[in-house]
TIDRENKOL-777956 format. One record per residue: z, x, y of N, C-alpha, C in turn. Coordinates in steps of 0.2 Angstrom, whole numbers, padded with zeros to 4 digits, always signed. Example, Ala and Ser with C-alpha at 12.3 -4.5 7.8 and 13.67 -1.06 7.14 Angstrom:
2
+0039+0066-0028+0039+0062-0022+0039+0066-0016;+0035+0064-0011+0036+0068-0005+0039+0064+0000;
This chain:
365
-0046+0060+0043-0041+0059+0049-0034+0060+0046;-0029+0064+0049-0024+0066+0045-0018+0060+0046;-0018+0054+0053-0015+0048+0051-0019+0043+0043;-0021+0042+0043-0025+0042+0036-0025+0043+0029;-0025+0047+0030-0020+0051+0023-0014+0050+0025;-0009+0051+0030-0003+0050+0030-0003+0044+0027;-0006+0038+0028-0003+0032+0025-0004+0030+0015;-0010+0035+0016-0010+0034+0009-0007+0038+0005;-0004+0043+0008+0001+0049+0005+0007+0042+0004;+0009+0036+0008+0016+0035+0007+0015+0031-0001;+0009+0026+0001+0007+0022-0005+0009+0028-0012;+0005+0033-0010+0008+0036-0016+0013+0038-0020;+0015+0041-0013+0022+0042-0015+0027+0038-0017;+0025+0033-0014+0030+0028-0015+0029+0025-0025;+0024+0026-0026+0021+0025-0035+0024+0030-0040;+0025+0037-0036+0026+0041-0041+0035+0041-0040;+0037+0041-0034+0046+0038-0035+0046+0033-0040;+0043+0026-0041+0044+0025-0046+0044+0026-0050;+0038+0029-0054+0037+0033-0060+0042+0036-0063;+0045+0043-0059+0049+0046-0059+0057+0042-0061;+0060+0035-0056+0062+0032-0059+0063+0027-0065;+0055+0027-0066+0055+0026-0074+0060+0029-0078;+0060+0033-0079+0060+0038-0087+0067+0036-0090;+0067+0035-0095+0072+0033-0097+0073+0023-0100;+0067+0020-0094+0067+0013-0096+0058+0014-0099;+0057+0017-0104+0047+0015-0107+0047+0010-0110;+0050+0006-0113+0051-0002-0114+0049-0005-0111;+0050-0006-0103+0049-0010-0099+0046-0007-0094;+0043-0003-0092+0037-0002-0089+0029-0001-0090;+0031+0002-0100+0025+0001-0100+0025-0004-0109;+0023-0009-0108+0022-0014-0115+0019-0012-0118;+0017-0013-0125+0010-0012-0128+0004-0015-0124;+0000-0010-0124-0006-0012-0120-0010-0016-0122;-0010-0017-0128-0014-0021-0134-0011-0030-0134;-0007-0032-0129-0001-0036-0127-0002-0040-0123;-0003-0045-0121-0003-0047-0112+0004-0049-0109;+0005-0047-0103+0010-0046-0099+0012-0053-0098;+0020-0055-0099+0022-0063-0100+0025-0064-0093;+0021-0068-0089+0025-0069-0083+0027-0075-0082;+0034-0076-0076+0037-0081-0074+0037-0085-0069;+0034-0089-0067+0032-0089-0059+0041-0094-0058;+0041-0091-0051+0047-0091-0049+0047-0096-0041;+0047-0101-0043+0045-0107-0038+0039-0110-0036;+0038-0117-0039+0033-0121-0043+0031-0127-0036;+0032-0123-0029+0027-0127-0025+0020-0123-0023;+0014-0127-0018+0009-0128-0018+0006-0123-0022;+0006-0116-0020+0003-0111-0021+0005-0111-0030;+0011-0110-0032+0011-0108-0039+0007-0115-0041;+0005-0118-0041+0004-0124-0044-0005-0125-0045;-0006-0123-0038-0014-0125-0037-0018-0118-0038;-0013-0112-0037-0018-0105-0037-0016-0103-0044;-0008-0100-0044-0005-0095-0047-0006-0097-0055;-0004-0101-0057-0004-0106-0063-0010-0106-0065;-0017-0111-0061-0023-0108-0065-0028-0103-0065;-0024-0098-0060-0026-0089-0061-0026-0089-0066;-0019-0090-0070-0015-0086-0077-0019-0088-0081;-0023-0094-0082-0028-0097-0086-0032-0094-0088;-0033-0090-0082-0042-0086-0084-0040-0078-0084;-0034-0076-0082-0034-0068-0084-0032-0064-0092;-0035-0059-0089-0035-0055-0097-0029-0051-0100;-0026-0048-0094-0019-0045-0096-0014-0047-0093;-0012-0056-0093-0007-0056-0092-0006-0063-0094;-0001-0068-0095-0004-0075-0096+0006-0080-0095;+0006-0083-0092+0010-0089-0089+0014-0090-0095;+0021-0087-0094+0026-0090-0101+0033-0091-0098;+0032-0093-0092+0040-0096-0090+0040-0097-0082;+0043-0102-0082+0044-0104-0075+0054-0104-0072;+0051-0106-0067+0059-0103-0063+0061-0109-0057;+0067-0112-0056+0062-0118-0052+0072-0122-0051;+0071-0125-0044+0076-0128-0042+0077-0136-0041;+0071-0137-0045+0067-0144-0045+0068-0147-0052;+0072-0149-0055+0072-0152-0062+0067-0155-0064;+0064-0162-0060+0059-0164-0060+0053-0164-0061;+0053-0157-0059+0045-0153-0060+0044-0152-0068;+0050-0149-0074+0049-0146-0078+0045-0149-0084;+0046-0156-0084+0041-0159-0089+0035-0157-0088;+0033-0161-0083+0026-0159-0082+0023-0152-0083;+0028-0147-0080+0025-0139-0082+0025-0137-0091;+0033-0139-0093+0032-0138-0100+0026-0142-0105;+0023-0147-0102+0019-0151-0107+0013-0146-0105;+0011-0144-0097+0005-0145-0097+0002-0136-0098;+0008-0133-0101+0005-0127-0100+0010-0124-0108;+0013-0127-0110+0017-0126-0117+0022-0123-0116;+0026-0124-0109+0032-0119-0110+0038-0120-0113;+0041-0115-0117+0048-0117-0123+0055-0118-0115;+0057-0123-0120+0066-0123-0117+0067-0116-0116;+0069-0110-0120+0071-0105-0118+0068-0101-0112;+0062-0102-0111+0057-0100-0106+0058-0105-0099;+0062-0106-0098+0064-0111-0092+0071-0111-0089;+0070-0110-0083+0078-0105-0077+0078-0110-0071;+0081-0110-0069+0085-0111-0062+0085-0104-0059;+0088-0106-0053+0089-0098-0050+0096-0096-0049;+0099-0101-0052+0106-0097-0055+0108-0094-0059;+0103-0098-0065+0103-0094-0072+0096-0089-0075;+0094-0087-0065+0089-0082-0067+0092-0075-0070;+0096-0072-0068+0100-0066-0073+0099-0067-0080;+0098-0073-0083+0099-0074-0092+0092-0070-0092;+0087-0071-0088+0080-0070-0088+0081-0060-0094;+0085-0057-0092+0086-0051-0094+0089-0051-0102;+0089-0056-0106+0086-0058-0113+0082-0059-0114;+0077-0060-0112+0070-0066-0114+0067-0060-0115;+0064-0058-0121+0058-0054-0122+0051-0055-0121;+0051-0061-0120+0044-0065-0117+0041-0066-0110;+0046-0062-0106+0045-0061-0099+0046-0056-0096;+0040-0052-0093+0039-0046-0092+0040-0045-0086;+0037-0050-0081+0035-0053-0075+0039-0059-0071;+0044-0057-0066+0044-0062-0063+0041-0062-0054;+0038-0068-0054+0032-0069-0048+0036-0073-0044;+0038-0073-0040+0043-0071-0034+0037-0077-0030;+0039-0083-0029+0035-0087-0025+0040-0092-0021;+0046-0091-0019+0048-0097-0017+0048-0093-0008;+0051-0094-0004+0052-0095+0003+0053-0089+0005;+0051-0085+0012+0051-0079+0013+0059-0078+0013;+0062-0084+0016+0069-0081+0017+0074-0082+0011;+0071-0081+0005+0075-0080-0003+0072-0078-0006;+0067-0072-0004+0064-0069-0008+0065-0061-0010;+0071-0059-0004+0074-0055-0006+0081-0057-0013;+0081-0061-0012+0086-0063-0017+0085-0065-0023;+0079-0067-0023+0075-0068-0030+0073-0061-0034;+0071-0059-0031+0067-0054-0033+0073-0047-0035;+0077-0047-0032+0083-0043-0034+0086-0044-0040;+0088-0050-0039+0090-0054-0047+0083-0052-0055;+0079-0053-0052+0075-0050-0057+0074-0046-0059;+0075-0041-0054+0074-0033-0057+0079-0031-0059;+0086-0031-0056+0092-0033-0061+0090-0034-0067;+0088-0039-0069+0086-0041-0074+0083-0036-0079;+0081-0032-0076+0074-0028-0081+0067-0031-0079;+0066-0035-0075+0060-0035-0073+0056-0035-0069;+0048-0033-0071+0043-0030-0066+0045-0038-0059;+0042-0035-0056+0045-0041-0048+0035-0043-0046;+0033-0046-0046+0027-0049-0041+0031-0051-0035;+0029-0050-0029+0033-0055-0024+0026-0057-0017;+0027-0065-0017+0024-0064-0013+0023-0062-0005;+0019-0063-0001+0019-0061+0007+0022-0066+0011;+0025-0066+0015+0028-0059+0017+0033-0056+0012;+0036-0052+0013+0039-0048+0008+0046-0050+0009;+0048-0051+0016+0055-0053+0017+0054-0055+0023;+0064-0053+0024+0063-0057+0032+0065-0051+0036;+0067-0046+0036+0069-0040+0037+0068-0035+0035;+0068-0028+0036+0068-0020+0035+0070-0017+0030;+0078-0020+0030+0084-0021+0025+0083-0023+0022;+0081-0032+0020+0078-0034+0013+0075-0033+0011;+0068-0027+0012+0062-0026+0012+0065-0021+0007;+0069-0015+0011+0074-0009+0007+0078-0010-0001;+0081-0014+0001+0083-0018-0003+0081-0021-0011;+0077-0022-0010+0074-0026-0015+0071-0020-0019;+0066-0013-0014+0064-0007-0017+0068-0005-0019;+0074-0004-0018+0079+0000-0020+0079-0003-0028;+0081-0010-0028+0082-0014-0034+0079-0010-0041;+0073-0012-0038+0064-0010-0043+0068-0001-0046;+0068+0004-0039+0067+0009-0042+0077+0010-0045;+0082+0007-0043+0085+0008-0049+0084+0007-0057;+0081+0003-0058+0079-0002-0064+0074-0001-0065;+0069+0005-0064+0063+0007-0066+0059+0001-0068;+0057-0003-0064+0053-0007-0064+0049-0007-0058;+0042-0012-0059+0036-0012-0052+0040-0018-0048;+0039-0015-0041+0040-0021-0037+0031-0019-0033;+0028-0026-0033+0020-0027-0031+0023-0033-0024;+0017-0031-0021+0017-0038-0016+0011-0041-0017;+0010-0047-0016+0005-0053-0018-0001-0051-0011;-0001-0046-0009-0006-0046-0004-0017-0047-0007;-0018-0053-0010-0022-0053-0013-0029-0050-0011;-0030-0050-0006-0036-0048+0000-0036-0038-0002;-0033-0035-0003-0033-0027-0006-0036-0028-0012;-0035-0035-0016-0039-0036-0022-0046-0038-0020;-0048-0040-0016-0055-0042-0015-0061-0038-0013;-0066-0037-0017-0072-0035-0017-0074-0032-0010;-0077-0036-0006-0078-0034+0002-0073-0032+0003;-0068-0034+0003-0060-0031+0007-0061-0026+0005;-0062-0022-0003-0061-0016-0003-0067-0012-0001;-0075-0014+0001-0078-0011+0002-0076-0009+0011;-0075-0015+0012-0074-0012+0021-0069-0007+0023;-0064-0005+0017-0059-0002+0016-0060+0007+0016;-0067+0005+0011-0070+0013+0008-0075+0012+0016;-0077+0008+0018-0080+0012+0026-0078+0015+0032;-0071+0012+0029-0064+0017+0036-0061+0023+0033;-0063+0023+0027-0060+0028+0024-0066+0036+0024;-0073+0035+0021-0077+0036+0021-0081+0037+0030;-0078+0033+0034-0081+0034+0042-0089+0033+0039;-0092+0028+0038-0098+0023+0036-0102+0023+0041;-0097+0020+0045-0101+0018+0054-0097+0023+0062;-0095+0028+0058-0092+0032+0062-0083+0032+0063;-0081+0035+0069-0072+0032+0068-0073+0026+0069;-0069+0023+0068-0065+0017+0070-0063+0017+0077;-0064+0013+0082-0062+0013+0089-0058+0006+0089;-0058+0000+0088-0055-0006+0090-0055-0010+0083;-0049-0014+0082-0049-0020+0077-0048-0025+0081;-0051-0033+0077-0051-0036+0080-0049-0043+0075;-0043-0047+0074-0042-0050+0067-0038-0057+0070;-0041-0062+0066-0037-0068+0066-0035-0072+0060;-0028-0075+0058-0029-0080+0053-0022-0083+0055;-0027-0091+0054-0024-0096+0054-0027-0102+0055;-0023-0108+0055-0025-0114+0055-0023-0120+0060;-0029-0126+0060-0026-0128+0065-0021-0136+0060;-0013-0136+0060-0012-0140+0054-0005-0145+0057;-0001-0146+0052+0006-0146+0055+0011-0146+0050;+0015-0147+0051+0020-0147+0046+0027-0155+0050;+0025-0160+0049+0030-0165+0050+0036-0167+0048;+0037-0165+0040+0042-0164+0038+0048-0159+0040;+0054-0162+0042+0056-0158+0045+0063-0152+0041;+0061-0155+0034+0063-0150+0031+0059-0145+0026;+0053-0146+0030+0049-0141+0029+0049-0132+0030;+0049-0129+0024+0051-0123+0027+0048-0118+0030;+0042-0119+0033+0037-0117+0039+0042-0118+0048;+0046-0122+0046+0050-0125+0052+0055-0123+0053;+0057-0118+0049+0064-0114+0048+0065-0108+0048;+0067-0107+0056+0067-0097+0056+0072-0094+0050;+0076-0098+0045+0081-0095+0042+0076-0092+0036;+0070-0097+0033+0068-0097+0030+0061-0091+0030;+0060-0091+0036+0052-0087+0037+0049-0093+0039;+0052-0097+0042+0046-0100+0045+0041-0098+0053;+0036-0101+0052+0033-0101+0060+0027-0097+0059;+0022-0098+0062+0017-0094+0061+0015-0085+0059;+0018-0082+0063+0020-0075+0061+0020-0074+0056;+0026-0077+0052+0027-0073+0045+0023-0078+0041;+0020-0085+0042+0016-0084+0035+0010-0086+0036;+0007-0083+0042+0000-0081+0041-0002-0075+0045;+0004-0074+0053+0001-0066+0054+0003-0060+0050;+0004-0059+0045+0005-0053+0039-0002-0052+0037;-0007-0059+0039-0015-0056+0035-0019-0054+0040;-0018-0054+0047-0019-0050+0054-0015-0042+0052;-0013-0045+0052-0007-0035+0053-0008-0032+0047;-0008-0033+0042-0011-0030+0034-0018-0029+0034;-0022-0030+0036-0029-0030+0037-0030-0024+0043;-0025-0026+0049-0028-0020+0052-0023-0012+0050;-0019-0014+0048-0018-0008+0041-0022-0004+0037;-0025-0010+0034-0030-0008+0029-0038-0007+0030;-0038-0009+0036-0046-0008+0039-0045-0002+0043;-0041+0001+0044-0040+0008+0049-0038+0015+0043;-0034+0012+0039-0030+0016+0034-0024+0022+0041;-0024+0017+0044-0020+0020+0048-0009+0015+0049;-0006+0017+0051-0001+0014+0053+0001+0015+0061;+0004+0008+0064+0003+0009+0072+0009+0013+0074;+0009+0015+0079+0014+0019+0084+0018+0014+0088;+0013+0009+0091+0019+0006+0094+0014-0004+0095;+0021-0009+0095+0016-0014+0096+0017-0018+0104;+0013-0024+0104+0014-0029+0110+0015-0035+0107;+0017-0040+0108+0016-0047+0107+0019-0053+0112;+0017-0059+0109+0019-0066+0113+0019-0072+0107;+0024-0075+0109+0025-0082+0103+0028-0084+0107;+0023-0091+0106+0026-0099+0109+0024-0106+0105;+0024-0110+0109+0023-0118+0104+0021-0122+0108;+0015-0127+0105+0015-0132+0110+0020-0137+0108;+0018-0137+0100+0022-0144+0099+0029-0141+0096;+0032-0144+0103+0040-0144+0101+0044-0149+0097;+0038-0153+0097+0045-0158+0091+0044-0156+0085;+0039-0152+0082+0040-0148+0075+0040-0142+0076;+0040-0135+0081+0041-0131+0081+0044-0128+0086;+0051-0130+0086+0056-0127+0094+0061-0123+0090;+0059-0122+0084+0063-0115+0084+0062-0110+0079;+0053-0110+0080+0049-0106+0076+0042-0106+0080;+0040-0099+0080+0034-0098+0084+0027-0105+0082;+0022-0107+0086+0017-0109+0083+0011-0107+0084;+0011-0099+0090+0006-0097+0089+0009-0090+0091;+0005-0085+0090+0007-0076+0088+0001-0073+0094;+0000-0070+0098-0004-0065+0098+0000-0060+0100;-0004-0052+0098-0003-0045+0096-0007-0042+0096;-0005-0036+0098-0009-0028+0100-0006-0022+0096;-0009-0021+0091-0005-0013+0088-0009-0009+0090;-0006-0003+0094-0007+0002+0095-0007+0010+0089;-0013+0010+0089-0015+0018+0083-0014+0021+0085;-0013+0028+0082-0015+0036+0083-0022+0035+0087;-0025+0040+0089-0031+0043+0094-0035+0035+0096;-0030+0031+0101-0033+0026+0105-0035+0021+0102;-0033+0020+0094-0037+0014+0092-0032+0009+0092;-0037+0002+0093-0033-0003+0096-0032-0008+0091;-0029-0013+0089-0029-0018+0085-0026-0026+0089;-0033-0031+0088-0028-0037+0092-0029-0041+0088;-0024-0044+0086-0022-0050+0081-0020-0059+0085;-0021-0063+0081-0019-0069+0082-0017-0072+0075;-0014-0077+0077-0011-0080+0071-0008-0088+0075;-0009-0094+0070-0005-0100+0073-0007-0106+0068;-0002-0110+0071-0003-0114+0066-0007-0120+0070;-0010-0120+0076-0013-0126+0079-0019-0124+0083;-0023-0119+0077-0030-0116+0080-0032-0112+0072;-0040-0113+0071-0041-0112+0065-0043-0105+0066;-0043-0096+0066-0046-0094+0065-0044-0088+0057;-0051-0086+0057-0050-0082+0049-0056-0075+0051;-0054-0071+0055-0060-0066+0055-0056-0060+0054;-0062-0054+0053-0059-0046+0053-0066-0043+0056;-0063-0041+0063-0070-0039+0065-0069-0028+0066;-0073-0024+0065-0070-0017+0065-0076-0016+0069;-0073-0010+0076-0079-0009+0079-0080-0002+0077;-0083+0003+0077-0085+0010+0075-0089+0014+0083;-0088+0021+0082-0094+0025+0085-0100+0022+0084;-0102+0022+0079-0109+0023+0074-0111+0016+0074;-0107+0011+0075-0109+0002+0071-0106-0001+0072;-0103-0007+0065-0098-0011+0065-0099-0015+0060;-0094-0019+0059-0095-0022+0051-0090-0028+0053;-0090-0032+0048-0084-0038+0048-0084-0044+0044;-0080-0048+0043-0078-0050+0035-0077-0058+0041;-0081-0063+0039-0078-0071+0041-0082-0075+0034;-0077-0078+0029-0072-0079+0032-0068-0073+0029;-0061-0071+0032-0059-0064+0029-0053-0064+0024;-0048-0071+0024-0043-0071+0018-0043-0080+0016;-0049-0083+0016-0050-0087+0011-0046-0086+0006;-0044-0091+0000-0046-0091-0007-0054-0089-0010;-0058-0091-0004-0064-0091-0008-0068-0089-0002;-0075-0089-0006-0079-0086+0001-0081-0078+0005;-0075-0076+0003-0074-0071+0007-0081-0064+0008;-0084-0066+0014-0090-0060+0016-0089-0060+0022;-0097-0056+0023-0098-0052+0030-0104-0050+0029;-0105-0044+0035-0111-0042+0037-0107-0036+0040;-0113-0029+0044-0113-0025+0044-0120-0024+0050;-0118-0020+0054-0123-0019+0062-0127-0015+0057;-0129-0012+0052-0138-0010+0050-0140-0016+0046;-0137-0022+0045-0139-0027+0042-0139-0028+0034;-0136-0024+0032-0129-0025+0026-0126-0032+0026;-0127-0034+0021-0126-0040+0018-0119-0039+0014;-0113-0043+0014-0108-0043+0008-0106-0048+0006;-0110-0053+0002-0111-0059-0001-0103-0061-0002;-0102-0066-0004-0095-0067-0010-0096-0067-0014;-0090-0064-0017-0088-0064-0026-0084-0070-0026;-0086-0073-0033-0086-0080-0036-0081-0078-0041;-0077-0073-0040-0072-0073-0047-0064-0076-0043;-0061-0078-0048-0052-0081-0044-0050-0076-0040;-0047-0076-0035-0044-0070-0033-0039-0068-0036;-0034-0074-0034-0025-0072-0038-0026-0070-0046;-0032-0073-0049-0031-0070-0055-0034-0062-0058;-0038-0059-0051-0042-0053-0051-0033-0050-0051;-0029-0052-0045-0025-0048-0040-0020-0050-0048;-0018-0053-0051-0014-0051-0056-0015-0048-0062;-0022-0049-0064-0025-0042-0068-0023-0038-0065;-0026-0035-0059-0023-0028-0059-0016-0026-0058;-0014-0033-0056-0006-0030-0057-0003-0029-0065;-0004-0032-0068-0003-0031-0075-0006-0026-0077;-0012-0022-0076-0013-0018-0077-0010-0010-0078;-0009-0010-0070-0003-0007-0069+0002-0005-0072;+0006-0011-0072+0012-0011-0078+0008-0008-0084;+0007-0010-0086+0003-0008-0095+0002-0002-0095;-0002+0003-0090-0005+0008-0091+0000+0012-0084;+0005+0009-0083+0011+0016-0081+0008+0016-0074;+0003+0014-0073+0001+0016-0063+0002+0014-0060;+0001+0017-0053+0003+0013-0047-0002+0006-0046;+0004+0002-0044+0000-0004-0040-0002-0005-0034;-0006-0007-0031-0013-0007-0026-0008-0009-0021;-0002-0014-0021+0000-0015-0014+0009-0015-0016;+0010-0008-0016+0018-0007-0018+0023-0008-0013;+0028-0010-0015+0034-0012-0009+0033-0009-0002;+0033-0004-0002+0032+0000+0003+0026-0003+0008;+0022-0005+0005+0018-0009+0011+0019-0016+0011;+0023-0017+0009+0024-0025+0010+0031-0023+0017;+0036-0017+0018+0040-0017+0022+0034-0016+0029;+0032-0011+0027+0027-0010+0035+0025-0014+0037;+0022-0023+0035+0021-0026+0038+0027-0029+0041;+0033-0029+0037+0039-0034+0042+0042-0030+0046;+0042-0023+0046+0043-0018+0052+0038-0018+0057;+0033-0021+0056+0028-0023+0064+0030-0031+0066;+0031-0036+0060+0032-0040+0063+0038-0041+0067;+0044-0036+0064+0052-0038+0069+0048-0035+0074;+0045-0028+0076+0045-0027+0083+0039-0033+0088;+0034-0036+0083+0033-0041+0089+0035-0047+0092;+0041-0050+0086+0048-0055+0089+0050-0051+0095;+0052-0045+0096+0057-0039+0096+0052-0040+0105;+0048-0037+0106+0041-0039+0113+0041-0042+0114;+0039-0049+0110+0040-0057+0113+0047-0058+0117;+0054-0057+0114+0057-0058+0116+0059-0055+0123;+0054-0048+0126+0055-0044+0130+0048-0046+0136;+0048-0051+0135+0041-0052+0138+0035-0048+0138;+0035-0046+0131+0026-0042+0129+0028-0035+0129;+0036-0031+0131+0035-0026+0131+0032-0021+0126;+0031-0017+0128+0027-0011+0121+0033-0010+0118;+0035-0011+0111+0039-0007+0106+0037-0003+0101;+0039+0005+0104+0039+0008+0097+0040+0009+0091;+0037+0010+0088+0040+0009+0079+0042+0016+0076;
């Protein structure tokens, strides 16, 4: 299907502009392969702490050698329990020094959607490779932005999209690619949780920040039917609202959304933060197939309409998804989920702000 290859033509292209940018910095794009890749994780709450940190324990080509962090408080306990030296330790003022440190190859870009164009800029300034997590920003322009960074400075900008690392995920991946159970007709995907966020400086609460459901869980709705189609949409619909307005009156607390495909395929999303759902269901001519739970940490399987099993894989995930990003850098190639796909989800997500606020109108993209 020639939308299809369209999308994987950009992933590509957008690996080989790199590339190409490279030349001139081989220092820094490709290490001694022989070497593990020294990364800095760059904001030391929940996720760096409970995933990213004891990923870096168990992977092979890359391993935990500085942290980045606005919390002074935190730095004991991380330099005791992981050996980090004084010179391997930044603020985000004096992350620019980071462009001495020969022991860090990697900055992992983990603080808040809305300072993570700014993180991550400062880094590749720097000289270095950028991880960043999802969402990627909070707009187009700092999606552009920050690509732009990477390929002045010949370095990888990656997005933390861990789920293109996983096993089933990529198997349901090669059956829209491959047409397994025939086209594709209809997607069908939810994630989220039923939780809350009380603290009222919590930055789930804060549109400045990327707060509200949308941005930090419907990007695993709208990247999946992405990646389950190998397509990109034409145009979307949406609606966002909140029950509870004493935590959530100026941030969405539930999402729902319709992307619209090339040749009639539909995609309907949900996402929220006061309703648990985590599914990827794909309908075909031929079949069907589908992933619950689908963007766990763990667990992640399905099944398939001839009665195809896809068990879980029992390996880390963040730690799968940083090997191969390491790997990458190491061996010069493209990374599996390059800037350019981290902007295409935030370019679906303005236009379904953009619909909401038009009462569901259809926006094209």
């Amino acid at each position: 299907m020639s939308e299809r290859t369209s999308r994987r033509t950009f992933v590509k292209q957008a690996g080989s502009a790199l590339a190409v940018s490279a030349v001139g910095f081989p220092s820094i794009i490709v290490p001694d392969r022989d070497e593990k890749i020294g990364v800095a994780l760059a904001g030391l709450g929940n996720y760096s702490t409970t995933r990213l940190a004891p990923g870096l324990q168990q992977t092979e080509h890359c391993e935990l050698r500085g942290i980045v962090t606005g919390s002074p408080e935190k730095i004991p306990e991380w330099q005791a329990q992981y050996d980090i030296p004084d010179p391997n330790v930044y603020s985000y003022e004096t992350l620019p020094d980071i462009a001495n440190n020969d022991d860090i190859d990697v900055v992992y870009i983990v603080t808040p959607p809305g300072v993570h164009a700014r993180d991550a800029i400062k880094a590749a300034e720097a000289g270095k490779h950028v991880w960043c997590e999802k969402p990627m920003a909070m707009n187009v322009e700092e999606c552009q932005a920050m690509i732009d960074a990477a390929d002045r400075n010949g370095v990888q900008l990656t997005i933390g999209h861990r789920m293109q690392h996983e096993p089933n995920t990529q198997t349901i991946i090669e059956y829209g690619e491959k047409e397994t159970y025939g086209a594709i007709t209809a997607v069908q995907s939810g994630a989220g949780y039923n939780g809350a966020h009380p603290d009222p400086d919590d930055w789930r609460r804060d549109p400045e920040l990327g707060g509200g459901a949308l941005y930090d869980m419907g990007v695993y709705p709208i990247n999946a039917a992405r990646y389950a189609t190998g397509m990109e949409p034409v145009a979307v619909k949406g609606r966002q609202w909140s029950e509870r307005e004493e935590m959530y009156s100026e941030v969405d607390e539930f999402t729902e959304f319709e992307l619209e495909f090339p040749d009639g395929v539909i995609a309907k999303g949900e996402t929220s933060f006061g309703k648990s759902t985590n599914y990827l269901n794909v309908e075909c001519t031929e079949g069907w197939y589908r992933l619950e739970p689908f963007q766990s940490y763990s667990g992640v399987q399905g099944e398939t309409s001839d009665g195809t099993t896809l068990p879980p894989d029992p390996d880390h995930q963040q730690a799968r998804q940083m090997d191969n990003d390491a790997r990458a850098i190491k061996e010069g190639k493209n990374p599996i989920v390059p800037g350019e796909d981290g902007l295409a989800d935030i370019r679906i997500v303005k236009a379904i702000m953009e619909s909401s606020r038009n009462d569901g109108a259809r926006v094209e993209l």
